[in-house]
C-alpha positions as CSV (number, residue, x, y, z in Angstrom):
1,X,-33.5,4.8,-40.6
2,X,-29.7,3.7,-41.9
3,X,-27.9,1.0,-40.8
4,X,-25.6,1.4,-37.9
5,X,-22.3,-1.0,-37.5
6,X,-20.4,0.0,-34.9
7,X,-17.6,-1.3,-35.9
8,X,-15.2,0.9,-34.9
9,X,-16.6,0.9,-31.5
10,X,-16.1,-3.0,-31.1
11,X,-12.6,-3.0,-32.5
12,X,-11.5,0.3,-29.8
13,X,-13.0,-1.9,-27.2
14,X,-11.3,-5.1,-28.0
15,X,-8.1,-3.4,-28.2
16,X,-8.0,-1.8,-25.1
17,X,-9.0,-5.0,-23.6
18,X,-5.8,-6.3,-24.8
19,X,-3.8,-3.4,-23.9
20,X,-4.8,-4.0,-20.1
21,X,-3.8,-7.9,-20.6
22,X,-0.5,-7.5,-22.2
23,X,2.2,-9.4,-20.4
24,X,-0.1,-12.0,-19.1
25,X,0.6,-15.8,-19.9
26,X,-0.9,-18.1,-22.6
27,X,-4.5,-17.2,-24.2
28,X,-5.2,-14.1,-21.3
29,X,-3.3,-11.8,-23.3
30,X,-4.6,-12.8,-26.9
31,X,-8.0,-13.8,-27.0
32,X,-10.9,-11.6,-25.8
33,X,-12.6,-14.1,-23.8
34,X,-10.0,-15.0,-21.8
35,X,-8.7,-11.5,-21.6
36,X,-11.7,-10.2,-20.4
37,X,-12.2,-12.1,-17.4
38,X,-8.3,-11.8,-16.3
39,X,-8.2,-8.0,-16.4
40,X,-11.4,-8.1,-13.9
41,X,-9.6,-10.5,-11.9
42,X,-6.5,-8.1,-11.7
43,X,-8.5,-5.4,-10.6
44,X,-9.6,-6.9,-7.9
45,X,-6.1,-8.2,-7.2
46,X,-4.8,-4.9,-7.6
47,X,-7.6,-3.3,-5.2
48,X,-7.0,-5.8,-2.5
49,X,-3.0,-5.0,-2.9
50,X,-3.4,-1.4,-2.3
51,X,-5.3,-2.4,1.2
52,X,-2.4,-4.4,2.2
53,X,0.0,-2.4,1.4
54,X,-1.0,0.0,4.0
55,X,-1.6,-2.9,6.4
56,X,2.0,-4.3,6.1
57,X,3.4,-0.7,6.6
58,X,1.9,0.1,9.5
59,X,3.2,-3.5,10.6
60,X,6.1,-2.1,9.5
61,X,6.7,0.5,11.4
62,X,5.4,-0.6,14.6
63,X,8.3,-3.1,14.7
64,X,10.5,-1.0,13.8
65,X,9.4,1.7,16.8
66,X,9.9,-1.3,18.7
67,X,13.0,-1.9,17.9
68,X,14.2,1.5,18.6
69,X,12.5,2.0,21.8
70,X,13.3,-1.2,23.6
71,X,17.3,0.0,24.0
72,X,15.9,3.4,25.7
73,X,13.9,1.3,28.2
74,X,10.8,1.1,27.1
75,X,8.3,-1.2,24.9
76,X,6.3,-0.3,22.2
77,X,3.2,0.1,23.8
78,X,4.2,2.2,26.8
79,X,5.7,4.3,24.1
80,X,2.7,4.9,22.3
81,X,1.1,5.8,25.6
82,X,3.8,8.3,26.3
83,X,3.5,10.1,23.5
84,X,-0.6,10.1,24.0
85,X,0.0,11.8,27.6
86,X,2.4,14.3,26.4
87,X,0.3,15.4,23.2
88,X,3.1,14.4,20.8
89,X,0.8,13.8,17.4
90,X,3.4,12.1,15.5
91,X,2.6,9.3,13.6
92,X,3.9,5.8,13.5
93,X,5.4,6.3,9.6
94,X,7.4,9.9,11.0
95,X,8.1,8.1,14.0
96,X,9.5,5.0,12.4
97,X,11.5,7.1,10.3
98,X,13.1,9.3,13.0
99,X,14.3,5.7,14.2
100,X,16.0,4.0,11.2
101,X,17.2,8.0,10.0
102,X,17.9,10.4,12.9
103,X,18.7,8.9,16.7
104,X,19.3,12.0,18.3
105,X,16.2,13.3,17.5
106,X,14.2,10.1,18.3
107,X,16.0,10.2,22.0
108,X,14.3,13.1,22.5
109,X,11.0,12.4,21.7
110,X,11.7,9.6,24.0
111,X,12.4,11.3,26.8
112,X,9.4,13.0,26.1
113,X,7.2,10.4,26.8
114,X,8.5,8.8,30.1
């Protein structure tokens, strides 16, 4: 049976290694075992990001509702009840952006829910 190297193999490995590290500091973005460990490490990072991205939206928003809703005479949680009892299944992120964007229109839904 011939010899097999794999050379090729190793080197396209390596490489894209490097590719995911470029731009990091010091030896993470030019030697393989340091790379190696720092692109795991940023995928983790990066997957734990994406989750709290979402959470500070959400945070986001809900102050923002409050905010807007507090002037009209109401707080942000018998808002969100309002809109529960009058079947109004807009979410916080449409909501929030009626707020900052379009008053008149977020009046309305207000006076919707008392």
């Amino acid at each position: 049976m011939p010899r097999v190297k794999r050379g090729t193999q190793h080197v396209k490995r390596r490489k894209s290694l490097l590719e995911k590290t470029k731009g990091m500091m010091w030896g993470r973005k030019s030697k393989i075992r340091l790379a190696r460990p720092a692109m795991l490490k940023a995928g983790v990072n990066a997957f734990r990001g994406r989750r709290n991205k979402k959470r500070l939206m959400r945070r986001l928003w809900q102050v923002r509702l409050n905010a807007a809703v507090r002037p009209l005479g109401l707080s942000y949680s018998r808002f969100m009840d309002g809109l529960k009892k009058a079947n109004i299944g807009l979410d916080r992120k449409v909501l929030s952006e009626l707020a900052k964007d379009h008053e008149a229109v977020f009046k309305n839904v207000v006076e919707k829910t008392k």
